[in-house]
Structures are given as structure tokens and as C-alpha cells.
N, C-alpha and C positions, 0 to 999 in steps of 0.2 A: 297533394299540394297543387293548387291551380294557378294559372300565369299570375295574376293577382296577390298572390301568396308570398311571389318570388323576392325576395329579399335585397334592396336597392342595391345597399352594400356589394352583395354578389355580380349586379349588373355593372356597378360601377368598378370594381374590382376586372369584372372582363374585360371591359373598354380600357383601363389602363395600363394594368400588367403587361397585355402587349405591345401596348405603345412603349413601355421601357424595355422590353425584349426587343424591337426593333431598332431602339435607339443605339442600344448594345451592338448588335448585330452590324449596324452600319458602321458606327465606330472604330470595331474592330477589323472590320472588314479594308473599311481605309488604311486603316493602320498593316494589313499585311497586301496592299493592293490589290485587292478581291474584289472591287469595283469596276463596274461599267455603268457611266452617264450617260441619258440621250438619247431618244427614242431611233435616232439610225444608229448610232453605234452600239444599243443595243441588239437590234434588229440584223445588224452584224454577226453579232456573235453567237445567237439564238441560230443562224443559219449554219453557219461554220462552225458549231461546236457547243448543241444542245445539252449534251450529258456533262457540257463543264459548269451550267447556270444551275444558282442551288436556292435562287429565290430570287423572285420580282417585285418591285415594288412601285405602282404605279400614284401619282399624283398631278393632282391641278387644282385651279381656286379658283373663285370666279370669276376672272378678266377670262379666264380660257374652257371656262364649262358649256358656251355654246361653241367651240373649233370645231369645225363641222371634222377636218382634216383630222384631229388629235383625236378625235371619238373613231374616228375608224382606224387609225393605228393601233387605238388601245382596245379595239374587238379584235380585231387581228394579234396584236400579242397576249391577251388573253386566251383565243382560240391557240393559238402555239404551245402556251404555259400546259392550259388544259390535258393536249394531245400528247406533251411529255411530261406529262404528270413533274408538275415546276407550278410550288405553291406561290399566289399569288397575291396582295393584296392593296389595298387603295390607301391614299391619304388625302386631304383636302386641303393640310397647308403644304402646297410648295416650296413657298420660303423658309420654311423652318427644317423642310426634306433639302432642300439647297444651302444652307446652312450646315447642315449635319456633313453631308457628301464633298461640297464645293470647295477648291481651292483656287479656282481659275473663274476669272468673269463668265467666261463659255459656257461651264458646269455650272451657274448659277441660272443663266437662262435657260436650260434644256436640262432643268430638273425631273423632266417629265417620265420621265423613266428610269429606274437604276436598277440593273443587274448585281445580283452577287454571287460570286463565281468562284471555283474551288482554283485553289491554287495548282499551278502545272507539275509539280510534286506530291501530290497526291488529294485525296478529299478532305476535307478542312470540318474539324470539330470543336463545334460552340452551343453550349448549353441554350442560349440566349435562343440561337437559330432551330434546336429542334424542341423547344415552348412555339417557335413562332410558327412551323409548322406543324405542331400538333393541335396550335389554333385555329390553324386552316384547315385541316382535316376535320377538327369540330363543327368548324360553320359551315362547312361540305354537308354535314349530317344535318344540317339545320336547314338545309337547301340556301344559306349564303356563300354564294360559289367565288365573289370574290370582296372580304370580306374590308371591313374601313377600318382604321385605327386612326385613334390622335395620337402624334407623337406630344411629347412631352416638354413642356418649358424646362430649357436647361435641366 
């Protein structure tokens, strides 16, 4: 079967499934306060306490795709993720990744990064979370190192 061959359905099926895996994933995550917003205070906790972040999720849209500042934060915590093997991946709408995470005006502006992080009682299991990095291990193999998802309307 050549790339041609490849069956829409299935492309389409990739691109969504994990954007409802992450949807999940954030979700629930807020829900047991497994959250970190915000490119310093995740950069915080990435410093102080790498083995407790169990996934990154980086976004932005276009008022902030030329931040000269925000593209070198998110090479630099990409390079971090990488080095502690801490799956990673992108989204393009922030306000619907601010939306999902936010409860405070502050968290809606400094969507720009959300950690999620195991709880201080031990490692935290969600089906949702290891679809989402078995996804990223997939686009690893595809040479997409960090890969994009849409999340999903409601």
C-alpha cells in the first residue's frame, strides 16, 4: 500500500482520537489538580521536580506565532521534555486549550503551556494519558518529534 492508498478515514481518525484523548486527559487532570499553567510556572516545576511532569502540552495561535520570546521558551522546553523523555505535544488553538485548563483570568492568558503532573501520592493512571503518549511515541517513529493535535469542540 503506497501513501496514496492511505485511507482518509484513518488520517482522520489519527488527527482526532487524540485530540479527544487529550481532552480527557486535561479534564481529568484538573479535576485531581494535576495541573501546571504557564510557561514560568511550568519551567518551575520542570526544574524542581522533572520525574513528577507526565506530559506537556504546548500551544499558541496566531496573534503569538511570531513571539520571538515564546519560540525560545518552547525550544527550550521542548529540549527539556525531550532529555527526560516527557511526551510532548502542540496545539494551535489556545483558547479552547484555555478554556479546557482555565479557571482564573491569569490561566486564560498564559495558556501557553500546561504541564501534567502526577500527583504527590503516587503515579496517576488514565487510559486517555497513555493513547496520548503512545501517540507520541508513534510520531517519534514518523520523525514527528512534536506532534500537533486539534482538540475538539465541546
Amino acid at each position: 500500500m503506497t501513501l496514496e492508498e492511505v485511507p482518509v478515514q484513518n488520517c482522520r481518525d489519527r488527527a482526532q482520537s487524540p485530540g479527544k484523548a487529550l481532552r480527557e486527559v486535561l479534564v481529568s487532570a484538573k479535576s485531581n489538580q494535576c495541573l501546571t499553567t504557564g510557561v514560568y510556572e511550568s519551567a518551575k516545576v520542570m526544574n524542581v521536580d522533572p520525574d513528577s511532569v507526565a506530559f506537556c502540552v504546548l500551544a499558541t495561535d496566531e496573534e503569538f506565532e511570531c513571539d520571538i520570546a515564546l519560540q525560545i521558551h518552547f525550544t527550550l522546553i521542548q529540549a527539556f521534555c525531550f532529555d527526560n523523555d516527557i511526551s510532548i505535544v502542540r496545539v494551535t488553538d489556545m483558547q479552547r486549550l484555555a478554556d479546557i485548563v482555565g479557571d482564573k483570568p491569569e490561566e486564560l492568558e498564559d495558556a501557553h503551556c500546561v504541564l501534567v503532573t502526577n500527583p504527590s501520592e503516587g503515579s496517576w493512571e488514565d487510559p486517555a494519558l497513555e493513547k496520548l503518549q503512545l501517540f507520541c511515541e508513534e510520531s517519534r517513529c514518523l520523525n514527528e518529534w512534536v506532534p500537533e493535535i486539534t482538540l475538539p469542540e465541546r
